[in-house]
Structure formats: structure tokens, C-alpha cells
N, C-alpha and C positions, 0 to 999 in steps of 0.2 A: 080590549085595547088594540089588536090587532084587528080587529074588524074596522074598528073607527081609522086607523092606519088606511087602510085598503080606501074606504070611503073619502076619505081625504084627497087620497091620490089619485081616483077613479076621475074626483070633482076638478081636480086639477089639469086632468088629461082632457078631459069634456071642454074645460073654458080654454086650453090652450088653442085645439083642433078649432073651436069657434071663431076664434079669433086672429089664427090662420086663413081658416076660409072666405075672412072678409074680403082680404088682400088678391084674394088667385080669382083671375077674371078669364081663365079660360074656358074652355067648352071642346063636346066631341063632338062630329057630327057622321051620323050611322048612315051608309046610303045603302039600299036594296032595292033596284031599281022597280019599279017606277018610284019609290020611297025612300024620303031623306028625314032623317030626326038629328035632331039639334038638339046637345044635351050641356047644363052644364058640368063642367067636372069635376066638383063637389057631387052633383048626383049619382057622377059616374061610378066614382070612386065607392059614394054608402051603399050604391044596388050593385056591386061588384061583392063587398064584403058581409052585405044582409045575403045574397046570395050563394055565398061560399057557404055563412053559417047555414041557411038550411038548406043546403044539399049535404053538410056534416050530418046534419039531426035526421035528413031520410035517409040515407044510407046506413045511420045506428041503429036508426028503428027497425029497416030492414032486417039487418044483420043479427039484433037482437032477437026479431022475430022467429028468422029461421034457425038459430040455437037455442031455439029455447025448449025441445023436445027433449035435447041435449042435455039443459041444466035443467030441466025436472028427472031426468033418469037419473040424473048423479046426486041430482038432491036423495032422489027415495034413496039412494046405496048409500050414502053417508049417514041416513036416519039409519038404515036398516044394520050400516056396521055400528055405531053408536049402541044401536037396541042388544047385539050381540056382544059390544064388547063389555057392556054393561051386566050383561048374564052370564058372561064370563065371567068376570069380577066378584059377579054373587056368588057363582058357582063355587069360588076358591073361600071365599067366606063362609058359606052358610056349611062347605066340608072343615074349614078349620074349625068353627062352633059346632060340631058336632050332629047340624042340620041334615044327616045323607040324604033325604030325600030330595029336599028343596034343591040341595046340591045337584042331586042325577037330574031333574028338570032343568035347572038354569045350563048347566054343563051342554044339555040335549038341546037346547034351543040355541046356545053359541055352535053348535058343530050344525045340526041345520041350515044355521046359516050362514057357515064355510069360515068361520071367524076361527084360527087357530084352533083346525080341526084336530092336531095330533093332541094338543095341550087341551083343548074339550074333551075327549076319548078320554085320557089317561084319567083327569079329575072324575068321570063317569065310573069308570073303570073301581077307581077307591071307592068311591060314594056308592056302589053296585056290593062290591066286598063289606063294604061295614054294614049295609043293609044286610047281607047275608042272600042275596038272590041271582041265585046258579045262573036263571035263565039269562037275566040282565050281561051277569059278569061273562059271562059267554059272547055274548050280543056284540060288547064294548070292546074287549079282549080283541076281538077280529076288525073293529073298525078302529085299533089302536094300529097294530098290525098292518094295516092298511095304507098307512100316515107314517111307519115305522122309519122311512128316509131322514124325517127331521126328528125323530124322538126316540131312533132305539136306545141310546143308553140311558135314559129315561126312562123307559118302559120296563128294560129288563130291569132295574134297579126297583122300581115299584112292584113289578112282581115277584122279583126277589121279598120284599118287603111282607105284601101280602101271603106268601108260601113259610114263612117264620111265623108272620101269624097265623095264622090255617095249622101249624104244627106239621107243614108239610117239607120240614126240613132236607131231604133229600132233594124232592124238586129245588128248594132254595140253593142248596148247594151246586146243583149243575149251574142255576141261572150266573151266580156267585163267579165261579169259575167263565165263564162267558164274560161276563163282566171286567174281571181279571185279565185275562187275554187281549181283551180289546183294549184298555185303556189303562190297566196298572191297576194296583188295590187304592182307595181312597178313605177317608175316615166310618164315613156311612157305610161304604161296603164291607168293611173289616168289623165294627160292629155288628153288622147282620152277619159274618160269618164265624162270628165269637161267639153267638148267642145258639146259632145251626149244630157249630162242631161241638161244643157242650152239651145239646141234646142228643147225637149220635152218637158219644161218647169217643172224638178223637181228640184226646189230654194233648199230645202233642202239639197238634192245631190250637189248642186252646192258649198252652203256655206261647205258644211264637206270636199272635193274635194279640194276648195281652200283655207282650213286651214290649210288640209294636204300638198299644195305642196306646201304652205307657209315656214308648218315646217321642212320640206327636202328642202327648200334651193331651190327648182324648180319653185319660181313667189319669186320674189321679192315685200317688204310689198306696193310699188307701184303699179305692176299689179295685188295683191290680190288684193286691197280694193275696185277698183271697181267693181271687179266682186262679193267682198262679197253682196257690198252694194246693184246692181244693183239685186242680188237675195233676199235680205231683203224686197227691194221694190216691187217685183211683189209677194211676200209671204206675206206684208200689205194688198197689194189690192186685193188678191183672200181670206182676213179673215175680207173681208172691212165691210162683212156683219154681223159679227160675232164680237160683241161688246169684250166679253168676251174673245174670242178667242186672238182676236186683243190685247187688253190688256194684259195678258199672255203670247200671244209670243212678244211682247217690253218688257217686264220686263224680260224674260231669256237672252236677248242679252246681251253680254258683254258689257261695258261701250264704248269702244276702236270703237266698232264697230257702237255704236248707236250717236256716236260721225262724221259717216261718213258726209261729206255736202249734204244737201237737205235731208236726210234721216228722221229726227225729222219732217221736212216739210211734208213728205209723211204721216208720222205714224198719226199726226194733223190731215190731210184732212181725212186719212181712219177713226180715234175714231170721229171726229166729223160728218162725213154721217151714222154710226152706233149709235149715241146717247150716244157715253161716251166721255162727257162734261169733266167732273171731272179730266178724265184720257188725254183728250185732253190736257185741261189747264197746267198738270204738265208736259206734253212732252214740249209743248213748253216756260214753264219756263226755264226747265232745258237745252232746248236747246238753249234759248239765253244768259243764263247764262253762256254757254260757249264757244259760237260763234252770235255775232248780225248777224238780217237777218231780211232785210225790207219786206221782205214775209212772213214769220214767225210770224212777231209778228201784220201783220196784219189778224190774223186767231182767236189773243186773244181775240180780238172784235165778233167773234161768239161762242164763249164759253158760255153758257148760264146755270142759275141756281148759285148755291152756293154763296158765298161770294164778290160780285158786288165792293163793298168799299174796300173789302182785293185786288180786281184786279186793282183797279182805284188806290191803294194806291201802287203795286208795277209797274204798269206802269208809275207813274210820278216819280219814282225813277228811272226807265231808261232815262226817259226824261232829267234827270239834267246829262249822259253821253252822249244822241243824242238828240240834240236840234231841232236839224232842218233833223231829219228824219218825214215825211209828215206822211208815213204809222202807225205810233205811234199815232202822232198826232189823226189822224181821228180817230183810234181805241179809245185813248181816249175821244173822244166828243162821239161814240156813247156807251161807257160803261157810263157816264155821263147822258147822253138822258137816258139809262136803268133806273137809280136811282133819273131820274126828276130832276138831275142839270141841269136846262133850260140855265142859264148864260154862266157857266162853261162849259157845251157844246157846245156852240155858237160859245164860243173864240177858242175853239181849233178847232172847224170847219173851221174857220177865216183864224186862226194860219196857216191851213195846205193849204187852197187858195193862201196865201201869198206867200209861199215857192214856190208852185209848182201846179199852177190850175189843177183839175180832174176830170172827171164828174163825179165820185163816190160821192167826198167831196160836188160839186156842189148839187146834189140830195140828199145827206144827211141833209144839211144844208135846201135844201126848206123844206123839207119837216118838220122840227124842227120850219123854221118860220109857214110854215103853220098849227101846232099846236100850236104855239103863236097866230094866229090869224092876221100875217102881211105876208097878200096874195099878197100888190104889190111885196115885198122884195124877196117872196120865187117864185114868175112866173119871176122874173130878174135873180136866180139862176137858175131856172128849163131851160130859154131860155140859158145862158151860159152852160147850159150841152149840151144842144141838137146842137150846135153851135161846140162844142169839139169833136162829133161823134165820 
């Protein structure tokens, strides 16, 4: 429709100028002596403007001709970034699908041909590492290095990356630290350095690491907690020896945390191989106060010293909620033995046979009869242990 528009109007232009021209009876006349031309000027006017036009169209063509060395150079470098940045592309592909080979080629023909050399390197660099080839990662390493202006925290961060995987956590941890300094900790870099100080074994690092990705939203309070706890616990038993110690770092724990399962168990077993009784006893109050555990509460039976009657009087208060938990049981008959309730120790020895025979219970009890003085009873228990192997 728009063409027929144009044509229309073209036609219209053509019969008006026609029909102008009838009417104009002038003329120009050109002298150059000895030479006069006489023209009309209707002619003048078409060989003025057919004139205009081609001296336009020689001078494009000129102009055209002599750029045109110009736009075939620029042609080949627009094919040629195209080719690269299209190998680039692969390159981040065929590394996400797990391709490294195809990857270190596409990568090495984008950095040849100067297309986002740092961000070629680096892709090389991976695809070099997951290939497993020294010489490569070497190669690429140094033309990463090279390019480092637009890509060191980049760089460091992938060889952060690749040094966890390698199992080369130290190096990671410097890089880590680089990292840190330059630009603050970020989610990616705090889980590489959660994953680092776990294998170094700095518990510390670990619990601050996984509060922080806790509280950014990057572990969920599911995959925190055992990783707090599991570092709480190997932070017990290297203060296993350090009574004091130990005791002071269980009381800075948050509640939440010391609240983890088996963790109360572990703090138990570390204060009581370091001789704090005292401090043993109220871990594992407190912690069956807030969760029963038939492990647990048979560790209250080695708490020694203090107030024997105050323990015997709050473990038969557990007893009227777990009756027939065994592990109570025996603890009570040997906190009982402690205070020379011979009777009352006896029966709960009994008590806990009944339930669920053990050679513990079994050898507790002989040896109760055998300070009573009824040596057949206690060699009929001693044979029932040794029988239970």
C-alpha cells in the first residue's frame, strides 16, 4: 500500500512539472566566445539536476571504492569475533556438561583470538583441572595471571575452588584469606572456607562459618546443626584434657546449640576423664532434663564426690517417668553401693537383670554380694557375665 502511495504521488509530480513546462517560454543562452548555445530552460533546469544526480553516484562510487579495504577488514574481525565468541559460549557449555576437553579447545580458540582473554584462561584453567593435566593447568594458570587486571577476584576464587578440590586445603586457605581482605567474605567463599577449616580441623572456624551461612540464608538450621555440633564435639575432646578449659567453653555455648543430640554425652565423657565431677553432673542433669538418653544418664553413676543423696534423690525422680529404663536402674544401685545402701542396692541391681540381663549389671551385683559375704550368689552372677561375653 505504501508503494502504490509513492507511485501515485511520483505520477502526480511527473504530470504537474509537464504541465508547468508548457507554460515557461524561456531559455538560457551560454556564450564562450567564439561560442553561443541557446538552450531552453526546461533543459537547463533537467541537465542541471540529471547532473547533480550523477556526479552524487560518482563520488559514492568513488568513496565506496576506496572504503572498501576498510569494510572487508572489519568484515573479517566481526566474523572472526563472532567465530570466538561463539567458542567462548561453547566453551562455558561443553565445561558445564561435564565436556573438559571440548571445553579447554573452545576456551583456547576464544583466548587466541583475543575474545575475553581473562574469562577464556580462567574457563581453560577449570577444564585443565578437571582433566587432571599438570602441564595444561600450569600453561593456563600463567595466562590467567596475565589477564589478572580484569579477573583477579575471579581467578583467586576458582583457585580457591580448585585447591579444596585437589584436597589442597591450605593453599585454599591462604587464597581464602586474599580473598577476604580484598573484598569481604561472600557466600561462595565462606562455603569454600567451611568445607577447608573442617578439613584442617579448625572447630572454631567452622562453628563462626556455619552461623554465618546459617544467617545469610546459605545452610539451612538443618544442615547447620550438624555441622555446628559435629565441631563443638571434636572442640570438647581436644579441651578433653583441660578441665577448666572444658568447663568454660560448655558454658559460652548458646543454649540452642548445646541442646544438639549426643552433644551433652560428649561434654560428660570429656569433664569427667579431666576430673570435673561437679561440672560433669550438671551437663548431664541438664541434659536429660531436656531430652532422656539411656546413655546419658548412665555416666551419672560415675560422677563422683559432692552430694551422693542429692543424686540418688534426683535419679529416682526420673525413675517414676522411666521405669523400666535398665541404664537408670544400675546407675542407681551403684550410687546406692557409694552411700552403703546394701538393700536398696541390691534391688535395683535385680530390678535391672529383670528387664534386660548385662554383664555390667551382672558384675556389679557380684561383686555387691561379694561384700556381703554370699560368695555362692555372687560366682552364679560372675558365671552369668562371663556366659553373656
Amino acid at each position: 500500500m505504501r508503494a502504490l502511495l509513492w507511485l501515485l504521488t511520483l505520477g502526480a509530480l511527473a504530470v504537474g512539472l509537464a504541465l508547468a513546462a508548457q507554460y515557461n517560454d524561456g531559455y538560457a543562452l551560454l556564450v564562450l566566445p567564439p561560442w553561443r548555445v541557446e538552450l531552453s530552460l526546461n533543459l537547463l533546469v533537467v541537465m542541471v539536476v540529471v547532473g547533480f544526480l550523477l556526479g552524487y553516484l560518482l563520488l559514492r562510487a568513488i568513496s565506496l571504492t576506496l572504503a572498501l579495504p576498510a569494510r572487508v577488514r572489519g568484515f573479517r574481525r566481526e566474523r572472526q569475533r563472532k567465530k570466538a565468541e561463539g567458542a567462548l559460549r561453547e566453551a562455558v557449555l561443553f565445561w558445564l556438561g561435564g565436556r573438559y576437553a571440548r571445553s579447554l579447545s573452545n576456551a583456547e580458540l576464544a583466548w587466541k583470538a583475543g575474545h575475553a582473554p581473562g574469562l577464556s584462561a580462567l574457563i581453560a584453567l577449570a577444564a585443565a583441572h578437571a582433566l587432571r593435566d599438570a602441564e595444561k593447568i600450569i600453561e593456563w594458570r600463567k595466562r590467567a595471571i596475565a589477564h589478572d587486571k580484569d579477573i583477579h577476584g575471579a581467578r583467586l576464587l576458582l583457585e580457591a575452588q580448585l585447591a579444596v578440590e585437589s584436597r589442597d586445603f591450605t593453599e585454599a586457605l591462604v587464597l581464602l584469606n586474599q580473598i577476604e581482605q580484598q573484598s569481604g567474605r561472600h557466600i561462595v567463599a565462606m562455603r569454600l572456607g567451611l568445607r577447608a577449616h573442617r578439613a584442617v580441623g579448625h572447630w572454631d572456624q567452622v562453628v563462626h562459618l556455619a552461623r554465618q551461612l546459617r544467617k545469610h540464608h546459605a545452610l539451612t538450621d538443618i544442615q547447620a546443626a550438624p555441622l555446628i555440633a559435629g565441631a563443638h564435639r571434636e572442640r570438647l575432646r581436644a579441651l578433653a584434657a583441660d578441665g577448666h578449659g572444658l568447663a568454660s567453653y560448655w558454658d559460652r555455648l548458646p543454649e540452642a546449640e548445646r541442646n544438639a543430640p549426643g552433644l551433652a554425652l560428649e561434654a560428660a565423657r570429656c569433664m569427667l576423664k579431666a576430673g570435673e565431677h561437679a561440672a560433669a553432673q550438671q551437663v548431664i542433669e541438664d541434659g536429660l532434663d531436656e531430652e532422656w538418653s539411656s546413655e546419658l544418664v548412665a555416666l551419672y553413676g560415675d560422677c563422683k564426690g559432692g552430694d551422693v543423696l542429692g543424686r540418688i534423690a534426683r535419679a529416682e525422680g526420673w525413675l517414676q517417668s522411666n521405669p523400666r529404663d535398665t541404664a537408670l536402674l544400675l546407675v542407681l544401685g551403684r550410687l546406692c553401693q557409694d552411700k552403703q545402701l546394701w538393700g536398696k542396692a541390691q534391688s535395683y541391681f535385680e530390678a535391672s537383670l529383670s528387664l534386660k540381663p548385662s554383664r555390667t549389671a551382672h558384675i556389679a551385683l557380684a561383686q555387691l554380694l561379694d561384700h556381703l559375704e554370699q560368695g555362692e550368689l555372687a560366682n552364679r552372677h560372675y558365671r552369668a557375665a562371663a556366659l553373656l561375653n
